[in-house]
Structures are given as C-alpha cells and as structure tokens.
C-alpha positions in Angstrom: -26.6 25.3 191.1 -29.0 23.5 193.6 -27.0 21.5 196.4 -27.3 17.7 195.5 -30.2 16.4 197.3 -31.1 13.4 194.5 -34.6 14.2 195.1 -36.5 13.8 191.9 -39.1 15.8 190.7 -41.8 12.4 191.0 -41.1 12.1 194.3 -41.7 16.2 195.1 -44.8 15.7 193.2 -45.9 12.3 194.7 -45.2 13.1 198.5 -46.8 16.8 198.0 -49.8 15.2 196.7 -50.1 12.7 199.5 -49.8 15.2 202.0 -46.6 14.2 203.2 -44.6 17.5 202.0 -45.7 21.0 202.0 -44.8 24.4 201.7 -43.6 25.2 205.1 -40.1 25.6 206.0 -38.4 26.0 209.6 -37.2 29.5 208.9 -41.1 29.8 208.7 -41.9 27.9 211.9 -39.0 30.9 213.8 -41.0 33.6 212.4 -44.2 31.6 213.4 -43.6 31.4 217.4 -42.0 35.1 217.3 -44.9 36.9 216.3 -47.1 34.5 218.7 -45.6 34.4 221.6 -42.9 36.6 221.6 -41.5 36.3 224.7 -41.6 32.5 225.9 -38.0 31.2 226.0 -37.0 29.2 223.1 -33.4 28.8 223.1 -31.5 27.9 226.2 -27.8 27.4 227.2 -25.7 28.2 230.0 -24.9 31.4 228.9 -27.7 32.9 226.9 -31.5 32.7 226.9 -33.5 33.5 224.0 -37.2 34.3 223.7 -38.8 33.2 220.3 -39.3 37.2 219.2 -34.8 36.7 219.9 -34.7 33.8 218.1 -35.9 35.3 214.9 -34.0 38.7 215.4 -31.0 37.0 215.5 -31.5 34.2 213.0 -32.1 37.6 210.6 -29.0 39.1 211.4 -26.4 36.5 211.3 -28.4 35.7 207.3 -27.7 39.3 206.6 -24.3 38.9 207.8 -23.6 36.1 206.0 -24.8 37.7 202.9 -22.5 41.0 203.1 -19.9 38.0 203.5 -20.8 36.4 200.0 -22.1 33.6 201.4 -24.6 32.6 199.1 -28.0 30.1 198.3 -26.6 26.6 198.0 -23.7 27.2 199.9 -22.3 24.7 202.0 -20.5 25.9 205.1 -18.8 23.7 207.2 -19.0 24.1 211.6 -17.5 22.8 214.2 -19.2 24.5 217.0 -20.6 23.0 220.7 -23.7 22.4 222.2 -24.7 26.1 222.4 -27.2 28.8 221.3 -25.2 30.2 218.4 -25.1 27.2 216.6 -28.9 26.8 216.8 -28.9 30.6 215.2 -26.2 29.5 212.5 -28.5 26.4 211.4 -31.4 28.7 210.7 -29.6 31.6 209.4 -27.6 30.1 206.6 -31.7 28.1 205.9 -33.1 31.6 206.1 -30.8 32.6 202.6 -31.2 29.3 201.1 -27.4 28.2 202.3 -26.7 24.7 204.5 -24.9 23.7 207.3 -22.5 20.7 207.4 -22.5 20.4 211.3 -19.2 18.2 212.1 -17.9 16.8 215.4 -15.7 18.7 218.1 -13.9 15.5 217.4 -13.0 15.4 214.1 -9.5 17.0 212.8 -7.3 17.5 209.7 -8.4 14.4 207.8 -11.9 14.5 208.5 -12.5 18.4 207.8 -10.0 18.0 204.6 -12.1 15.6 202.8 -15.3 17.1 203.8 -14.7 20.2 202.5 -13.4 19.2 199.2 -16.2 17.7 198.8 -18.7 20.6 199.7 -16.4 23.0 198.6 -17.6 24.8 201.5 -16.2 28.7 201.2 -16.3 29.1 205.1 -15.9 27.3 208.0 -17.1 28.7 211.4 -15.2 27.3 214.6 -14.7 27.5 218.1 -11.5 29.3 218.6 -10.6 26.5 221.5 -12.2 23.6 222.9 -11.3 20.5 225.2 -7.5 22.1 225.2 -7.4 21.8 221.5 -6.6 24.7 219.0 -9.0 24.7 215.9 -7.5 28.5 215.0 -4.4 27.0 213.6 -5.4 24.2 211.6 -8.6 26.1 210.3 -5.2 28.1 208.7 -4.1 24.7 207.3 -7.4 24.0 206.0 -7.4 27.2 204.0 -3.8 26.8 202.9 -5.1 23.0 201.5 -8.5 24.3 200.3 -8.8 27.2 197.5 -12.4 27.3 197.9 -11.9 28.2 201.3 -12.4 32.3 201.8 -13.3 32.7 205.7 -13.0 31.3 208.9 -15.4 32.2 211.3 -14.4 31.6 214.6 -15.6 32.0 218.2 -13.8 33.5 221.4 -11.4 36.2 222.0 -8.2 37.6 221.0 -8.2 36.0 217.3 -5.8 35.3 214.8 -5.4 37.8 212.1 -7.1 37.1 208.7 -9.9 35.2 210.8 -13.4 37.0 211.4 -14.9 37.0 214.8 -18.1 35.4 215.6 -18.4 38.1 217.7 -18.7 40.8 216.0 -21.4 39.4 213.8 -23.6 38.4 216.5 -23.1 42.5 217.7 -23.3 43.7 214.3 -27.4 44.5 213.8 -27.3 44.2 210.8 -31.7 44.2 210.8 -31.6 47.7 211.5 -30.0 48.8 208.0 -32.1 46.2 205.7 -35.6 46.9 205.3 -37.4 44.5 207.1 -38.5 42.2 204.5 -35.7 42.1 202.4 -34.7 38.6 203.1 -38.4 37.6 202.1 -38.1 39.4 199.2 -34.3 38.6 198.1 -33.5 35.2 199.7 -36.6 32.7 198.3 -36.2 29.4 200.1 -38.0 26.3 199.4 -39.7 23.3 201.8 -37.3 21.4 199.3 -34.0 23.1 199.8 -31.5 20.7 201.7 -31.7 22.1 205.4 -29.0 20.4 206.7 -25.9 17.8 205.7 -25.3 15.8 208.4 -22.5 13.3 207.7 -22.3 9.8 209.2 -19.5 8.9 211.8 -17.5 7.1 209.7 -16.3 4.5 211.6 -15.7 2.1 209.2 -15.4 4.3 206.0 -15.1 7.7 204.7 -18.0 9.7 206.1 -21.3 9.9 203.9 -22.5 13.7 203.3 -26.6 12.7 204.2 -28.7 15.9 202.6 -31.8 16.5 204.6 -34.4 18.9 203.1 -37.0 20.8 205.6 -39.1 18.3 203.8 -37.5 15.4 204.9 -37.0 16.8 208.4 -40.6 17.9 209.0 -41.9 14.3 208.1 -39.3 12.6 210.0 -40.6 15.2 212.8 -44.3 14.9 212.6 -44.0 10.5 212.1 -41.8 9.9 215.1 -41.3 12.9 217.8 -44.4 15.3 217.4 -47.2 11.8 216.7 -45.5 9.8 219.5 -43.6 11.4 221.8 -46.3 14.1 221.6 -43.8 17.0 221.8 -45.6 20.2 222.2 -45.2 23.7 223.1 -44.9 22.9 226.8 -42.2 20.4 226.3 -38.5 21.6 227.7 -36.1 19.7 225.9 -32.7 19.5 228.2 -30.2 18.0 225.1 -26.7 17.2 226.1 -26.8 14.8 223.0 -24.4 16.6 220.3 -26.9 19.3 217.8 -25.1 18.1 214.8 -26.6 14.7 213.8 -30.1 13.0 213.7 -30.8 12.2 216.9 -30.5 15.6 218.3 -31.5 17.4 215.7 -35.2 15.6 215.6 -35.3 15.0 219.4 -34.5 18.7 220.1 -33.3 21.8 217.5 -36.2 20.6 215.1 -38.9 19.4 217.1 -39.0 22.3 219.0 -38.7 24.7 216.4 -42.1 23.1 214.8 -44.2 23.0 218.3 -42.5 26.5 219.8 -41.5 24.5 222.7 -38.1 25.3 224.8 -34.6 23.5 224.2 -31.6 23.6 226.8 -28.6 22.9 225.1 -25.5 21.4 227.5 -22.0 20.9 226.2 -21.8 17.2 226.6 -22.9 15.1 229.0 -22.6 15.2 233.0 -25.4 13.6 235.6 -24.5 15.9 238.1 -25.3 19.1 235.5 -28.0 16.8 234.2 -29.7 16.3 237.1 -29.4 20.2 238.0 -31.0 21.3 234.9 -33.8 18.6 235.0 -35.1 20.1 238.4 -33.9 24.1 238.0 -35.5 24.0 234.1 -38.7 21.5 235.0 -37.5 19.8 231.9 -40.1 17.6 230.7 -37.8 15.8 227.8 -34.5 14.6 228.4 -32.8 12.2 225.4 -29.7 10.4 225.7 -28.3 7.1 224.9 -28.0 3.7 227.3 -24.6 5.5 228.6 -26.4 8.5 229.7 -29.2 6.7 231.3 -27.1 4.4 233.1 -24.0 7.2 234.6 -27.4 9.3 235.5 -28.8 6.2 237.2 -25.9 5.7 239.1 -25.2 9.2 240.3 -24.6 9.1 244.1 -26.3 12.6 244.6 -29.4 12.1 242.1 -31.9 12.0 245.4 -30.9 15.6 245.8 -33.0 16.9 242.9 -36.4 17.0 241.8 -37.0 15.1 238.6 -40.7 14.9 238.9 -40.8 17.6 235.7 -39.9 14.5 233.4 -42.7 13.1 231.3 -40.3 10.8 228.8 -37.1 9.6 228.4 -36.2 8.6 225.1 -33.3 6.5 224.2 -31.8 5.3 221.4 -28.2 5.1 219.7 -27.9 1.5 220.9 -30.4 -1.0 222.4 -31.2 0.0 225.9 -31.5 -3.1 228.3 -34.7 -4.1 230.2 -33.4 -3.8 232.9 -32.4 -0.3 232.8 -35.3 0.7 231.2 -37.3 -0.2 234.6 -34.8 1.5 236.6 -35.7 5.0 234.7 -39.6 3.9 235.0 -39.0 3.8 239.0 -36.6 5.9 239.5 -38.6 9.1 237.6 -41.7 8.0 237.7 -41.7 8.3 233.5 -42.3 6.7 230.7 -39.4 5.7 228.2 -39.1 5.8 224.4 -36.7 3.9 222.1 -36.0 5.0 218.5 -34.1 3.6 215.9 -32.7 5.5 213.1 -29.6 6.8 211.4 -28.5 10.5 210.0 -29.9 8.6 206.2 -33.1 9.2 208.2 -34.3 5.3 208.2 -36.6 5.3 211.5 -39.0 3.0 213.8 -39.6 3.6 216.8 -41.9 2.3 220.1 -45.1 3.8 221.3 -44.9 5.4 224.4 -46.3 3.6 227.6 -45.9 0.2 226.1 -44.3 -2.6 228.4 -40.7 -2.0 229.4 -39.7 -5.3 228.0 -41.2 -4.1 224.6 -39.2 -0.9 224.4 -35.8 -2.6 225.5 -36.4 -5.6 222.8 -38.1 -4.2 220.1 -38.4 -1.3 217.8 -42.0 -1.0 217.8 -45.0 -1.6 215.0 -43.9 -0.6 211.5 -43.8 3.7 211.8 -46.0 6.0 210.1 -45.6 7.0 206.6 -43.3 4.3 205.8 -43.0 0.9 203.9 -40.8 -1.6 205.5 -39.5 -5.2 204.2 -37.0 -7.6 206.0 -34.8 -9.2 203.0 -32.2 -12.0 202.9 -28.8 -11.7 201.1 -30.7 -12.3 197.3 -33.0 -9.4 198.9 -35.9 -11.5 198.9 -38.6 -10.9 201.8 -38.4 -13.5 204.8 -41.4 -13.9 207.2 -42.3 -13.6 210.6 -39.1 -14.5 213.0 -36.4 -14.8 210.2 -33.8 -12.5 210.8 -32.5 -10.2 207.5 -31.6 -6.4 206.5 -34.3 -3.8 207.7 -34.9 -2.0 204.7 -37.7 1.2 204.3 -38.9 3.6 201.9 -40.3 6.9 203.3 -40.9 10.1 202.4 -38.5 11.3 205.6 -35.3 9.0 204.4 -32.4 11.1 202.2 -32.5 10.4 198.5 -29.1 9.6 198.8 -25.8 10.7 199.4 -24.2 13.9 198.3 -21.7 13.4 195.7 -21.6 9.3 195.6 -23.8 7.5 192.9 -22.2 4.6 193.2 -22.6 4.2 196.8 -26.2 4.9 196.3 -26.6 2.4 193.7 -25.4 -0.3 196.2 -27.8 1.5 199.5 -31.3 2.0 197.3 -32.8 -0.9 195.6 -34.6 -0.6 192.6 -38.3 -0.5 194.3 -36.7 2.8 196.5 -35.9 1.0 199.6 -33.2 1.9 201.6 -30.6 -0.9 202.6 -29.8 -0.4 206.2 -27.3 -2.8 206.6 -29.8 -3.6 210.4 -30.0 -7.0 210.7 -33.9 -7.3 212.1 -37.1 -9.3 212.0 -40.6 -8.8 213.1 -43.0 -11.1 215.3 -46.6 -12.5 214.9 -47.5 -9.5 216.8 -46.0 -7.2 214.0 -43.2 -6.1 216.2 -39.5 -5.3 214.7 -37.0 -6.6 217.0 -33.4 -5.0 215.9 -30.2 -8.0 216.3 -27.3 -6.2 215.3 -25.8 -4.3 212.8 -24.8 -7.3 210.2 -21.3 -6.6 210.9 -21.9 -7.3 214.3 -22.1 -10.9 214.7 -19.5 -13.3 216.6 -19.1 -16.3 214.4 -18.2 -19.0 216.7 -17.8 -22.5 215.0 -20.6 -21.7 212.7 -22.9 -20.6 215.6 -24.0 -16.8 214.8 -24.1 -14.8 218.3 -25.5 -11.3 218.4 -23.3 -9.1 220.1 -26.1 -6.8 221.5 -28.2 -10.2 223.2 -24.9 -11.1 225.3 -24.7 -7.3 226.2 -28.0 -7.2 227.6 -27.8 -10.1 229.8 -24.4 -8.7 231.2 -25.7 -4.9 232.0 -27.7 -7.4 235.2 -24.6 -8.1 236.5 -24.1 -6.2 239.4 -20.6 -5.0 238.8 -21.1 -4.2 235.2 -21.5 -0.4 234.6 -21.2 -0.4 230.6 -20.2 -3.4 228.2 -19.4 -4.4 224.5 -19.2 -7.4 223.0 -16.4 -8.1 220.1 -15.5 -11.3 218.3 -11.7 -11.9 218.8 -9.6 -14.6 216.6 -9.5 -18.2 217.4 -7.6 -20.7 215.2 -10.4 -23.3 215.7 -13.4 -22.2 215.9 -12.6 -18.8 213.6 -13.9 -16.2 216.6 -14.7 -15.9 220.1 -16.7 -13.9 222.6 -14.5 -11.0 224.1 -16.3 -9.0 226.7 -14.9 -5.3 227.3 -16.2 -4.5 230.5 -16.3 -0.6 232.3 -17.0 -1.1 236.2 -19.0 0.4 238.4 -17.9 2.5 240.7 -15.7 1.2 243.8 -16.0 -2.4 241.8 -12.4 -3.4 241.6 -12.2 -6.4 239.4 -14.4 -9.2 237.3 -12.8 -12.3 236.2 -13.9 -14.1 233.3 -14.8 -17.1 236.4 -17.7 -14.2 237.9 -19.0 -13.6 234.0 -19.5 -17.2 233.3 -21.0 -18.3 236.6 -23.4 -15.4 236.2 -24.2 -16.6 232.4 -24.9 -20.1 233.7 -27.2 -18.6 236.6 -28.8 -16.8 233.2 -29.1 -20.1 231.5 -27.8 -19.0 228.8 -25.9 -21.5 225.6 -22.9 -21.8 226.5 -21.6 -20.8 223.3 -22.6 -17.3 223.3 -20.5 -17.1 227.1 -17.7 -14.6 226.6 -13.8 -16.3 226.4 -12.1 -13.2 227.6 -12.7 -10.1 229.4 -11.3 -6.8 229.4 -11.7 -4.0 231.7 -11.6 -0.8 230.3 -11.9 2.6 232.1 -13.8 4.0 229.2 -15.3 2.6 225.8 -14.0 4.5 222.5 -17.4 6.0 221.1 -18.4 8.2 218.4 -19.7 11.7 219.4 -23.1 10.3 219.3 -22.4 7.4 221.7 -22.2 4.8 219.9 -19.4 2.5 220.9 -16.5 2.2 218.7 -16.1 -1.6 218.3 -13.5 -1.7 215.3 -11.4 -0.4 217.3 -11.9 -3.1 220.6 -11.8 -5.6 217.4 -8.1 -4.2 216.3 -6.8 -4.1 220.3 -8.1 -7.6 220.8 -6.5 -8.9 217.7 -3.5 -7.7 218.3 -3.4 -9.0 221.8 -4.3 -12.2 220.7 
C-alpha cells in the first residue's frame, strides 16, 4: 500500500502536463553527478568527506542493507540522527528502494517519538546511541516495548546494547559487491511521485503534522525558489548548521545540492566561531541560517580573523530578519542577503536577490513562481492592496495534505486548492507581500491590534538588545499588554523598561504598541529550527502576572 501522500491522480496529470513535474527523482540526480564528475566532493562533515562517485556507492549499500533488513517500499522509518553525512546517505537510501524517512528532532523524546510512530507504523528507528548527554539507547527500548510494529533499532556509536543493530556495521558491510550492479534498478522501481520525505511540523501548539513531500513536490519547491533565485549551482558550497530534517534545510542544502551537484557541509548545530572557520577553510559561498544565527555571527568578537570573502548570499528566514541587521551582513561580507518564507507544508515566497535591504527585511517578495496566491479575510473573501488577511497559495510544490488527518485537511485546503496558512499578510501597490505575524501573534491591547514582529524590529536597534520577542501578557483592563523578553548583548548588564520606552519615543513610535514589562532572559526557548517558542514566554508571563 502506497504511503499517504493525498496526491490525486488530476493533479499528477495536470502538473506533468504543465511541465511542472517529471520523471526525475533525486536518487537519479546521485547517480547523475557520480558518473560526471566522480570525484568533486559532495558530502561534507567534520568527519567524513564524500565525492559524488561515494555518494552513490554508499547510498547503494545502506538500500541493500536495508532490504536484507526487510525494510521495504512505502516504509516509513523514523530518525533521530545529527547534522552529519550518514543521515544524508539514510535520506537517499531508504528513496533509492522506494521507503521514506520521518527525520525527527535531537529534541524530541518519549511522547513525541510515541505518537509519531503509531502513526507511521514505522518498523525501524535509526538513532544516535548518545547525544547532548542524553541516552536515546534506552528509551528507543521503550519505544519498541510500546510499539509492536517496531522490529529494529538502528543506532549509531559504539559498544551497543544487545538486541540493537549497529549503524556501523552497515555502513562497513559492502553489500554492492554481492548484488549485481543493477539490481536495485531492476528490483526497487521508484517513482518522481513517491513521498521522499515526511517532515513533521514542530508542534508547538498541537500534535505534530506528518507533511509528505514527494521528489515532485521537492524538485519544484527547488527549481521555484533556491535553484531560479538564489541561482544555486554546481559551484555553490553550502556550509548548513541549520538542522537537515525540515524544509528549510532540506531545500537550502541536502536537496538543492543534490539537483546542481554542488557541495554541502553539514555542522552539528550552530557556533560563529566554527561558522566562521568553515566559511574561510571551505570558501563557502552559501551559508543559511535564521535572524539568531546572523546576529551571534555578527557579533563574534574574533569574526575579523577569518576570510569571508567566499560568501555570495546569505539567506535568512525562519522569522523576519530586521533591516538593520540585514545591512550589517551587506557590510560586513560584502554579500547579498535572501529572505524566504515557507513552512515544512511547503507554502513559499521569497525575495529576489540584490533587491534593497529594506525590501528583503519588510517584505516577502513578488508573488513566487509557479504559484497562485490570494490574501482572504475570516469569510475567506479576497481583500485588496494594503488590507491585512491569511496568506493563502496553491502550488504544485505545496503537500496535498497531511498524512493520516482528513479532517485537519478539510479545515487547511479550501475548496479552490488553496492552502490556509494561518500568515496573516498583505501585498502593496508595487505587488509586494509584506508578512505581519502569524494570526496568533497579535497583542490585543484595548482593541488596538499590535503585531508582535513590528515592535521586535524596532527593538533589535537598540543598542543593548542582542535577541527579542514580543508576547501579549494579561491585563484586567485593557485584556493584554506588551511584554518584551529581552536576551543582552554581551557585557550589557541590565535594560529597564524606563531605557525601552525612551528609545520607542526616540522611534516615534504609538505609544500603544510600547512594551509594559520586560524580561531578561539568558536564552529564548526555540524550536530546533529557531523559531522562538512564544507559548511558552505567554504561560511564564501569565503566571507571573
């Protein structure tokens, strides 16, 4: 039975026509690169380098392994594996037998694993044996004890629990040299509409949303935002410390690359010092991250000590990236900067690259490639130019839905196709889309909507701010307030709210929108992918209140 992807047979047959979808899948693209340039590096981390003719070798045998495991097309196996090579191999390997990976977060534990297994009904999980001081050995055992579906855990390191298999050995085990070399061509057909990957959503509101991607999906997604405007080619050197396992560095880096033959480093997480090292030692000429990233790189006291004159973009996105910020990166690396705006559902816009700072902090660009776009109201009628409502799209690299939840889909997919983003957005006379907020990220004060993300930007100026978010906090009166969580920069000691609302008045900005409290916090609570956890600031500041 085919992995629910809700793709319907209309839309394979109307985007195929178009020219939107094709054939080609990235198992192909591997094979592709390897027999033309077999020894340019493809795959990069700090402990293995891999040359497109090694990226294919080993993508073959860890598919054969996997087979003589009795993992099987439209299997779902479920990872929890760090920025590294091997996971880059796994991705393609499980593709290259018609199987798909359900990449999850080093983060996530018991709960999060239980429920998405259940519902993949994965029959393996492959791990890290340790990582960050936590053990994932013994509760991949309590996953198996909770899960009958469950047959083998995969994991990675050394001196392994019994009844677990080693990663190890099946990257050793060359298993290419007892197959005839085109029996995965012949045994394993896979399709350009097989789901490549199932990426799930953060979840930080809700349960997590099982997003299936097919190669199709991917390759349009590719070719409308990262190979048309960022122009990544086969020179590019992607340096990714953004975590493989979601949109943003899947299409930035594992799958962009894969369809040029260009080079991605993979770092476990992200550092400026080991940024900046790899930037000058690698002559990256790509390096994504989100505002965070940009601004601790920014700020690192030793960042005059390496050569960054390699770098040709920066792209951003996760969050709005503020003006001012964006200029500093312009100056300080002599580069251009990109924003994009999407989600693991695979909506997208995103800016041209070379456009005015100002534009790529404050908007999301002209309507994208390939796509329809419309800007509704809460009766999902279409608003005009400057009236703020939900971004909504339809595009042939958006998910049909998600995996296993009709109802949900019923509620995010209108009846024309469009997908409900929940982004509140509008677009100018110049046909620019300027992203608000996410509609459940307005203060309400006295009646007076304030977007959380406009406040934010006019704070990043203030010269003691390093990172900041904006949450509404109770107030009997006027229903919610302003409450400004505030990381400083370092050797910055204090702000008091007195400093923050002298500096809004220097900003001229309405008074209303000034922030009634502050907080400093050593570090915001994000997700894996950066984005700032502001439920939970909501919940502390609630209960303080």
């Amino acid at each position: 039975m085919a992995i629910e992807s809700n793709v319907t047979e209309q839309q394979i047959e109307e985007y195929t026509r178009l020219g939107f979808w094709d054939k080609w899948t990235f198992c192909d693209y591997v094979k592709r690169w390897a027999q033309a340039f077999p020894d340019k590096e493809a795959l990069i981390d700090p402990n293995t380098r891999l040359t497109w003719s090694q990226y294919r070798t080993m993508m073959d045998r860890m598919a054969l392994n996997f087979l003589e495991l009795g993992i099987k097309r439209d299997d779902l196996v479920v990872t929890q594996i760090p920025n590294c090579v091997e996971a880059i191999i796994t991705e393609m390997a499980l593709a290259r037998i018609g199987a798909c990976i359900v990449p999850l977060a080093m983060q996530w534990r018991e709960h999060e694993l239980n429920y998405v297994i259940r519902q993949t009904e994965a029959p393996a999980v492959i791990m890290a044996k340790e990582y960050g001081k936590f053990n994932y050995a013994d509760y991949a055992k309590s996953l198996q004890s909770q899960n009958s579906c469950l047959k083998h855990i995969i994991l990675m390191g050394d001196d392994l629990p019994g009844e677990t298999l080693s990663f190890q050995k099946m990257w050793e085990n060359k298993l290419e040299e007892k197959y005839p070399t085109d029996y995965l061509d012949k045994n394993c057909r896979i399709d350009a509409n097989d789901v490549l990957t199932m990426c799930y959503t953060s979840g930080t509101e809700a349960d997590p949303k099982g997003c299936p991607r097919t190669h199709n999906h991917w390759k349009m997604f590719e070719r409308s935002a990262f190979l048309d405007h960022l122009t990544e080619n086969i020179h590019d050197k992607v340096a990714m410390a953004l975590p493989w396992i979601n949109l943003f560095g899947q299409s930035v880096g594992v799958l962009s690359m894969a369809m040029v033959g260009g080079t991605l480093i993979l770092l476990d997480g992200f550092n400026p010092a080991t940024m900046a090292q790899t930037i000058d030692k690698e002559k990256v000429t790509l390096y994504p991250g989100v505002p965070a990233m940009h601004v601790a790189l920014l700020n690192y006291p030793d960042l005059d000590n390496y050569d960054l004159s390699s770098l040709r973009i920066v792209g951003s996105g996760g969050a709005p990236c503020p003006t001012v910020v964006i200029n500093q990166i312009m100056e300080k690396f002599s580069c251009l900067v990109w924003n994009g705006f999407g989600s693991n559902e695979g909506h997208l816009n995103v800016t041209e690259v070379g456009i005015e700072p100002e534009l790529v902090s404050t908007t999301i660009g002209l309507q994208q490639l390939y796509s329809e776009v419309k800007i509704v109201d809460e009766n999902n009628n279409r608003v005009g130019v400057g009236v703020v409502g939900e971004y909504c799209q339809k595009a042939p690299f958006i998910i049909s839905g998600y995996y296993k939840r009709p109802e949900l889909n019923a509620e995010k997919w209108d009846d024309e196709g469009f997908y409900h983003t929940g982004d509140a957005c509008f677009f100018d006379e110049d046909g620019f889309y300027h992203f608000v907020t996410r509609l459940k990220d307005i203060v309400i004060r006295g009646g007076m909507n304030i977007s959380a993300e406009e406040v934010e930007f006019i704070l990043y100026k203030h010269p003691k701010v390093l990172n900041v978010a904006i949450v509404g906090m109770p107030d009997e009166r006027l229903g919610e307030k302003c409450c400004a969580y505030v990381e400083l920069k370092p050797g910055e000691k204090s702000l008091t709210l007195e400093e923050v609302q002298a500096f809004m008045e220097q900003e001229k900005v309405a008074k209303y929108k000034w922030p009634e409290r502050i907080e400093i916090i050593e570090q915001l609570p994000r997700t894996p992918t950066g984005k700032v956890l502001k439920y939970v600031l909501r919940d502390e500041i609630a209960k303080k209140v």
